[in-house]
ROPA-488354 format. One record per residue (C-alpha): residue number from 1; residue in three letters; x, y, z. Coordinates in steps of 0.5 Angstrom, whole numbers, plus 500, padded with zeros to 3 digits. Layout:
N
ATOM   pos   code     u     v     w
ATOM   NUM    ALA     X     Y     Z
...
***
This chain:
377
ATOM   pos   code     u     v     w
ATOM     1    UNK   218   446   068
ATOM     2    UNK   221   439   066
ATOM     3    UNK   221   438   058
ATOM     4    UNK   220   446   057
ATOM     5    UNK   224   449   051
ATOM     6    UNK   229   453   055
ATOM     7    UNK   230   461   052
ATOM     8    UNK   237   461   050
ATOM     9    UNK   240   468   053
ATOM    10    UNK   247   471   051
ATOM    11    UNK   250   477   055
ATOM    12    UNK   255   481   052
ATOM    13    UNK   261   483   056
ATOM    14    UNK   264   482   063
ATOM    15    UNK   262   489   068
ATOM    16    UNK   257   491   072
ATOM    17    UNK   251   490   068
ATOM    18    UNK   253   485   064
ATOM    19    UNK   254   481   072
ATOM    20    UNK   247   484   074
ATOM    21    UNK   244   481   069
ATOM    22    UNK   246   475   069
ATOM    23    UNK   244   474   077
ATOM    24    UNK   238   477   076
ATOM    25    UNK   235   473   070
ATOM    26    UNK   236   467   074
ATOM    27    UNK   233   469   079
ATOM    28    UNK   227   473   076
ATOM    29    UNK   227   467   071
ATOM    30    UNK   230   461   074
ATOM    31    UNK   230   455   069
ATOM    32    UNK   227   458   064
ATOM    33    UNK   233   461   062
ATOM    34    UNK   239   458   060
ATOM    35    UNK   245   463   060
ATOM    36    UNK   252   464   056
ATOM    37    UNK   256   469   057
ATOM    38    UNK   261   472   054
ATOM    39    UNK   267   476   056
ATOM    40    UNK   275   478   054
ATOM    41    UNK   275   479   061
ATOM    42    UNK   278   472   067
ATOM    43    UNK   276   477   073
ATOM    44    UNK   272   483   075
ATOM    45    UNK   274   489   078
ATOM    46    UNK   272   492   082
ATOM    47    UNK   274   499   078
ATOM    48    UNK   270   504   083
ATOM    49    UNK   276   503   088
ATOM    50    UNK   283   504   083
ATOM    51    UNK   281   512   085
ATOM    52    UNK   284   510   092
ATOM    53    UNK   290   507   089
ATOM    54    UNK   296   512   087
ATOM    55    UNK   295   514   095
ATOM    56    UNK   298   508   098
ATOM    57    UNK   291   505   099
ATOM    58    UNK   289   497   098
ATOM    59    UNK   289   495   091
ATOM    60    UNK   282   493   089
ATOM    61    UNK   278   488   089
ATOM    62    UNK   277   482   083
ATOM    63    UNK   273   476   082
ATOM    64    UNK   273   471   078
ATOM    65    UNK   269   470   073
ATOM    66    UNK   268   463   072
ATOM    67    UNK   266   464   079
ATOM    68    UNK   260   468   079
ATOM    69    UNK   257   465   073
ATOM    70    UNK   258   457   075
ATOM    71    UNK   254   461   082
ATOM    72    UNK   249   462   077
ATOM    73    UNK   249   455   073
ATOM    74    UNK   250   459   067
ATOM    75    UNK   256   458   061
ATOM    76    UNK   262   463   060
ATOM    77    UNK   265   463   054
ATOM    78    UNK   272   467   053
ATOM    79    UNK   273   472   048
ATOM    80    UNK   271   479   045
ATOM    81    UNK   264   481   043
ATOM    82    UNK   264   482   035
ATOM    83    UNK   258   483   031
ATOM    84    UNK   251   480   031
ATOM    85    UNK   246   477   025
ATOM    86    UNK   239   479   028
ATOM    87    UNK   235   476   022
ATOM    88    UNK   238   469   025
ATOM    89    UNK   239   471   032
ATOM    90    UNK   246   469   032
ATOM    91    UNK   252   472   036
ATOM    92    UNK   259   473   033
ATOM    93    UNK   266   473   037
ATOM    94    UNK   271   477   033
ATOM    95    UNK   275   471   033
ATOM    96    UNK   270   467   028
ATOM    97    UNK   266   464   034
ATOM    98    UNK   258   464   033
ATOM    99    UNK   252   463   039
ATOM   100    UNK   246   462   038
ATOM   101    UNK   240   465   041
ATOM   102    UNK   234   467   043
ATOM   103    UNK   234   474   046
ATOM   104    UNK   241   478   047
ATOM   105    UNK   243   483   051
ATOM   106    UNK   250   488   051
ATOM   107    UNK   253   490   056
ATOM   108    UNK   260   491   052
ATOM   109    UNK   261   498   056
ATOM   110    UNK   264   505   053
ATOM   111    UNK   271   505   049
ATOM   112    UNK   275   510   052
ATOM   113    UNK   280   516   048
ATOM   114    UNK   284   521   050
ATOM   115    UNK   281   528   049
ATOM   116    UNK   288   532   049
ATOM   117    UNK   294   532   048
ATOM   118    UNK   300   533   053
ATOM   119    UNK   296   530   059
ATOM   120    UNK   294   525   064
ATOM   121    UNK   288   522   062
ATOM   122    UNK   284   518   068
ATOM   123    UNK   284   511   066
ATOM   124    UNK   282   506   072
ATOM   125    UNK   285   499   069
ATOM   126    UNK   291   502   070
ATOM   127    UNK   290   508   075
ATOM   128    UNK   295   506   080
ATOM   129    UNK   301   506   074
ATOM   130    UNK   298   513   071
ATOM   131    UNK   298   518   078
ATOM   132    UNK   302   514   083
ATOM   133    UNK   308   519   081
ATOM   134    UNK   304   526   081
ATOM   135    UNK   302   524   088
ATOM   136    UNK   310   522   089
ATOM   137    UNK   311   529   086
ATOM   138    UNK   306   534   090
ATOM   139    UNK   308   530   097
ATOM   140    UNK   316   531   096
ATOM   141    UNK   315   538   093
ATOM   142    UNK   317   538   086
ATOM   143    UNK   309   539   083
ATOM   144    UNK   307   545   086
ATOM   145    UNK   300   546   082
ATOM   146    UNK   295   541   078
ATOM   147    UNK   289   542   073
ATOM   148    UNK   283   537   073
ATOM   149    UNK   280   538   067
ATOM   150    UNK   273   535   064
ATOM   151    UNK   273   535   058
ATOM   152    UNK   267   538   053
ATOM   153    UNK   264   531   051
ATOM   154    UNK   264   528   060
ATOM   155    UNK   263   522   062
ATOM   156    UNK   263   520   069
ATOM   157    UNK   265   526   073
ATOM   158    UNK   266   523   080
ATOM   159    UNK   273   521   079
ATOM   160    UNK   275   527   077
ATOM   161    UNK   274   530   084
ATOM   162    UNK   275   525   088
ATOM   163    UNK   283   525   086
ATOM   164    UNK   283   533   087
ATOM   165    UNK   279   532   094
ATOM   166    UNK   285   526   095
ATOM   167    UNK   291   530   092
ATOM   168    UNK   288   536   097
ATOM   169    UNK   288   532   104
ATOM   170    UNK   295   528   102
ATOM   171    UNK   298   535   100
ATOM   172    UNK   296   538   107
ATOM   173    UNK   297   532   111
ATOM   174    UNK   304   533   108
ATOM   175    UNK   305   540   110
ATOM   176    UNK   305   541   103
ATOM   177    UNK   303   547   098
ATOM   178    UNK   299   545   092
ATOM   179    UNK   294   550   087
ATOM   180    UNK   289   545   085
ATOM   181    UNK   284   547   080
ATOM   182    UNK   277   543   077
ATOM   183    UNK   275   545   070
ATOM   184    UNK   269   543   068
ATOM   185    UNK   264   544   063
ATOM   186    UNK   259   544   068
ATOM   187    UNK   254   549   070
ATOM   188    UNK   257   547   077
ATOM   189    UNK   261   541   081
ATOM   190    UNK   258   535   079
ATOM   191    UNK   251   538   077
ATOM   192    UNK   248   531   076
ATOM   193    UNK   246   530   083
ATOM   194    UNK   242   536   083
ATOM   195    UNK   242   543   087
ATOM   196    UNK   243   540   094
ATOM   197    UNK   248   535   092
ATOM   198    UNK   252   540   088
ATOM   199    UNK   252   545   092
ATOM   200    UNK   255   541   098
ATOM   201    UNK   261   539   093
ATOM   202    UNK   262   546   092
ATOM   203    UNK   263   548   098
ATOM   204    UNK   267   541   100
ATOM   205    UNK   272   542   094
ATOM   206    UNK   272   550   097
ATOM   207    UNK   273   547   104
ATOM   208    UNK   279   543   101
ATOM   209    UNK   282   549   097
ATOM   210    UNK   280   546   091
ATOM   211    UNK   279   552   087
ATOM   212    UNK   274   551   081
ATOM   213    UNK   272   553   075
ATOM   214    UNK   265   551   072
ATOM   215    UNK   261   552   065
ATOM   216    UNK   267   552   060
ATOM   217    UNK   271   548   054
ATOM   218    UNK   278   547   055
ATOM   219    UNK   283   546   051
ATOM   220    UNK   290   544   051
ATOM   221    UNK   295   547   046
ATOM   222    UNK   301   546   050
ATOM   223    UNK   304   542   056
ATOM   224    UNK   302   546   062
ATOM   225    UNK   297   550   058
ATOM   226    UNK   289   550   059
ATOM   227    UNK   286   555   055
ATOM   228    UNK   279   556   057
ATOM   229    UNK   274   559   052
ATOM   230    UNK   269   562   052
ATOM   231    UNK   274   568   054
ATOM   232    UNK   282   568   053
ATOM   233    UNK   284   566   060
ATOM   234    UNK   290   561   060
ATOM   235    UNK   291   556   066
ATOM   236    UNK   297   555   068
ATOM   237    UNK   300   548   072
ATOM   238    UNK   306   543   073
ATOM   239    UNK   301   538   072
ATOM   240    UNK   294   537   067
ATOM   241    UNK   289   531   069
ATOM   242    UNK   283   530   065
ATOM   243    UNK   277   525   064
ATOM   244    UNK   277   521   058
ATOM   245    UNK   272   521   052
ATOM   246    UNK   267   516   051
ATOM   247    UNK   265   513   045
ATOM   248    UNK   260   507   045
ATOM   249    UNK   262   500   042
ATOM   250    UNK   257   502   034
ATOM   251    UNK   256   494   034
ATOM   252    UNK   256   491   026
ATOM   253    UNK   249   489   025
ATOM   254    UNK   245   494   030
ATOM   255    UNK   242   501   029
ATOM   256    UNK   248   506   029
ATOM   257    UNK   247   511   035
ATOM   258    UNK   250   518   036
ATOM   259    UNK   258   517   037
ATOM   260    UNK   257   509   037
ATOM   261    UNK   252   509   043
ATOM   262    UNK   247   504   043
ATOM   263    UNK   240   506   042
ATOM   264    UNK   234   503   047
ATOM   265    UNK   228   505   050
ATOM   266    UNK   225   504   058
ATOM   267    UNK   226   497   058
ATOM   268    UNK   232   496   055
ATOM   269    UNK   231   494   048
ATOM   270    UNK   235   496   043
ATOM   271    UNK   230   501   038
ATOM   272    UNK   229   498   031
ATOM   273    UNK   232   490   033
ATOM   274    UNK   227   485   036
ATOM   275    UNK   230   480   041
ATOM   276    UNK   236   485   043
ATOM   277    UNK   237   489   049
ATOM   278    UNK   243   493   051
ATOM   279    UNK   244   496   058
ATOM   280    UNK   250   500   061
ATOM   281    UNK   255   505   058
ATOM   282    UNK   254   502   051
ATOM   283    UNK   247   506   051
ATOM   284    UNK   246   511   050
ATOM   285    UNK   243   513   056
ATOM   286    UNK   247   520   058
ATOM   287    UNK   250   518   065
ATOM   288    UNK   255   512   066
ATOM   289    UNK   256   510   072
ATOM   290    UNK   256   503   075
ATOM   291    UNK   249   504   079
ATOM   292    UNK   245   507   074
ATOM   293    UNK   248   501   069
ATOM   294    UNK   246   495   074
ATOM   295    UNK   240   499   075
ATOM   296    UNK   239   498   067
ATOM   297    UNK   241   491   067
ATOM   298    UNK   235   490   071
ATOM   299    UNK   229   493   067
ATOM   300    UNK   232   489   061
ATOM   301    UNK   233   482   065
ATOM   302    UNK   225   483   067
ATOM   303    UNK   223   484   059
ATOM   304    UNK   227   478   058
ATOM   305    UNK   224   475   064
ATOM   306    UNK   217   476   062
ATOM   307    UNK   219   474   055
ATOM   308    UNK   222   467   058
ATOM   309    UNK   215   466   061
ATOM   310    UNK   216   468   068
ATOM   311    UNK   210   472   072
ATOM   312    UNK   212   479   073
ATOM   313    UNK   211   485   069
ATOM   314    UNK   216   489   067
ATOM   315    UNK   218   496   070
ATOM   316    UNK   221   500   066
ATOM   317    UNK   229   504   067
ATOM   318    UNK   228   509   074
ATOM   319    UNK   234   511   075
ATOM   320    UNK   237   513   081
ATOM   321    UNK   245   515   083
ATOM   322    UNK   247   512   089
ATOM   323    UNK   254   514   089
ATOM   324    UNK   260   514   095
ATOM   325    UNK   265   520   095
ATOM   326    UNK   272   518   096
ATOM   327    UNK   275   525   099
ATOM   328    UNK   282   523   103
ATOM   329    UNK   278   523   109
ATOM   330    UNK   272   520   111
ATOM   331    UNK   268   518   105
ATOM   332    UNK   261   522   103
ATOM   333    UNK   254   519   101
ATOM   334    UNK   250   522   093
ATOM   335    UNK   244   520   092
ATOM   336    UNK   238   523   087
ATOM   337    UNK   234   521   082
ATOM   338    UNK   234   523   075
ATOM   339    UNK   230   526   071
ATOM   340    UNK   232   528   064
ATOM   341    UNK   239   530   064
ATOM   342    UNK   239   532   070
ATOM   343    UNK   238   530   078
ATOM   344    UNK   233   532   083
ATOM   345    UNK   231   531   090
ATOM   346    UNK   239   530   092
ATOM   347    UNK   243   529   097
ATOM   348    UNK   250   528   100
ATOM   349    UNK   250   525   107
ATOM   350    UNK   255   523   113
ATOM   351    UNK   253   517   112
ATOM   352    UNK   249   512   108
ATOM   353    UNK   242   512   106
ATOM   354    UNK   243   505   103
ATOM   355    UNK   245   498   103
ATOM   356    UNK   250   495   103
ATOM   357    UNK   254   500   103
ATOM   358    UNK   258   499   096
ATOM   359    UNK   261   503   092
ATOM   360    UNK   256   500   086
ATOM   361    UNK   250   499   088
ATOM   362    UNK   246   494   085
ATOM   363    UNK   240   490   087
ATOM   364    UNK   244   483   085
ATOM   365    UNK   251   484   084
ATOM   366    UNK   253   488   091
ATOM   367    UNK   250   484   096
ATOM   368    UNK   253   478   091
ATOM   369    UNK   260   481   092
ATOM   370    UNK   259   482   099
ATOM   371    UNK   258   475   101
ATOM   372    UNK   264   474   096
ATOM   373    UNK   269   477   099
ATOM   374    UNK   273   479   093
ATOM   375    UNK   282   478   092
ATOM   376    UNK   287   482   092
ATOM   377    UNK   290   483   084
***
């Protein structure tokens, strides 16, 4: 490879996907790259793991940043993505900053907003600070009942049911007696996973008394007041939770997506912009959930690869969720396989049908972090 031109590689970003692509261009294209990253970020968290945290468990884990990018020999530049020039292949920070390349990848995650009014909505940068009082509350009796709400345009449902299931096994625990309801858009619990899965859901959130209320839109007129349509019922609770919004990064310089998500095709590249991938919740790609981002990441580093001249063909995006469930108890283990909105051939185990066993699963990352160990924030 000595004397080669080098393909100039920049990634967008500083999560799951971003760090999956970085770790596996190297590995898939070796010298043939060089790598720049971009990141606003100094750490990555490991954000799957703040759902545990209002309940008096362990912070999670972070790691630096620079860390895992000199790993891989690779250059991190600081800052926010902007827009991107794709006629001249250059990529611009917000602060006026412009990197050259020769094929770019984003990563740039989802922006969040809050879908109602006069509730709490689940933000996991900060979960810890947002439910650590309603948990305090439902232990010393003051909050007697809770909404867990998905809104009509859901992102990733699983934290939803994890802080019902947790708040349930703390209620009990604590010989407490607290009405807990999920409300949800969905045709049942977490039907992304499929009949199998959904049905084990079910019959978990019933064994821990949580009542759920499936194919509805909620709305939220009034602090302790979710209206559910179709119909007039109107559910009535001290506290109301919901799961944001998501809306993708509308990249200037790139074709515009539906609510500013990013369009891409199997392999990652962003339709209609030669030379640029996208992979992770800034896609348009309708499940977001770090497995299946890092599973993109890697269909898009293959493509890179093979543009760089590595010898391997590239697979196309196959998602399968491979996800833990957090309960308050011991935890549970989804796994399915996608096929267009929905999963199938899906299951919830006792124990992990995968390794490592990680919150995220990802080919490059997980087993990356494993070894890393990770700090406490």
């Amino acid at each position: 490879m000595t004397g080669e031109p080098l393909l100039k590689v920049v990634i967008g970003g500083g999560g799951v996907a971003a760090l999956e692509a970085v770790l596996a261009l190297r590995d898939l294209a070796g010298e043939r790259v060089s790598l720049t990253l971009i990141a606003p970020n100094a750490e990555f968290s490991y954000r799957p793991m703040t759902v545990r945290e209002p309940f008096a468990y362990a912070q999670a884990s972070s790691y630096p940043l620079a860390d895992i990018v000199a790993a891989v020999g690779a250059e991190l530049i600081a800052g926010e993505f902007g827009w991107v020039d794709t006629e001249a292949r250059i990529a611009h920070l917000a602060s006026g900053g412009e990197v050259a390349y020769d094929a770019l990848l984003l990563a740039l995650g989802a922006r969040v907003k809050e879908p109602f009014a006069h509730v709490l909505t689940i933000d996991d940068r900060s979960l810890d600070d947002l439910f650590h009082g309603v948990v305090q509350d439902v232990e010393q009796g003051y909050v007697h009942s809770i909404a867990f709400v998905a809104p009509a345009r859901m992102a990733w449902p699983l934290p939803l049911y994890e802080l019902a299931l947790m708040t349930a096994a703390r209620a009990y625990d604590m010989n407490v007696r607290a009405k807990l309801t999920v409300v949800t858009p969905e045709q049942a619990p977490l039907a992304i996973f499929g009949e199998q899965a959904s049905d084990a859901m079910a019959r978990l959130l019933a064994e821990a008394g949580v009542e759920t209320i499936t194919s509805v839109q909620a709305q939220v007129p009034e602090p302790g007041e979710v209206l559910l349509r179709p119909g007039s019922q109107t559910l009535h609770a001290d506290r109301i939770v919901a799961l944001p919004e998501l809306f993708g990064p509308a990249v200037r310089g790139l074709p515009a997506g539906v609510h500013g998500f990013i369009p891409v095709d199997r392999h990652g590249q962003v339709r209609g912009a030669q030379r640029v991938w996208a992979a992770g919740d800034a896609t348009d790609f309708a499940v977001k959930h770090g497995g299946v981002a890092a599973q993109q990441a890697d269909a898009a580093a293959e493509s890179i690869a093979a543009l760089a001249g590595a010898p391997l063909t590239p697979a196309p995006f196959h998602p399968e969720i491979r996800g833990m469930l957090l309960t308050g108890r011991k935890p549970r283990y989804l796994r399915a396989r996608i096929s267009g909105s929905q999963g199938f051939d899906s299951e919830m185990t006792d124990e992990p049908t995968w390794q490592p066993v990680a919150k995220i699963s990802a080919r490059y990352l997980a087993p990356y972090l494993e070894a890393a160990g990770g700090r406490v924030r």
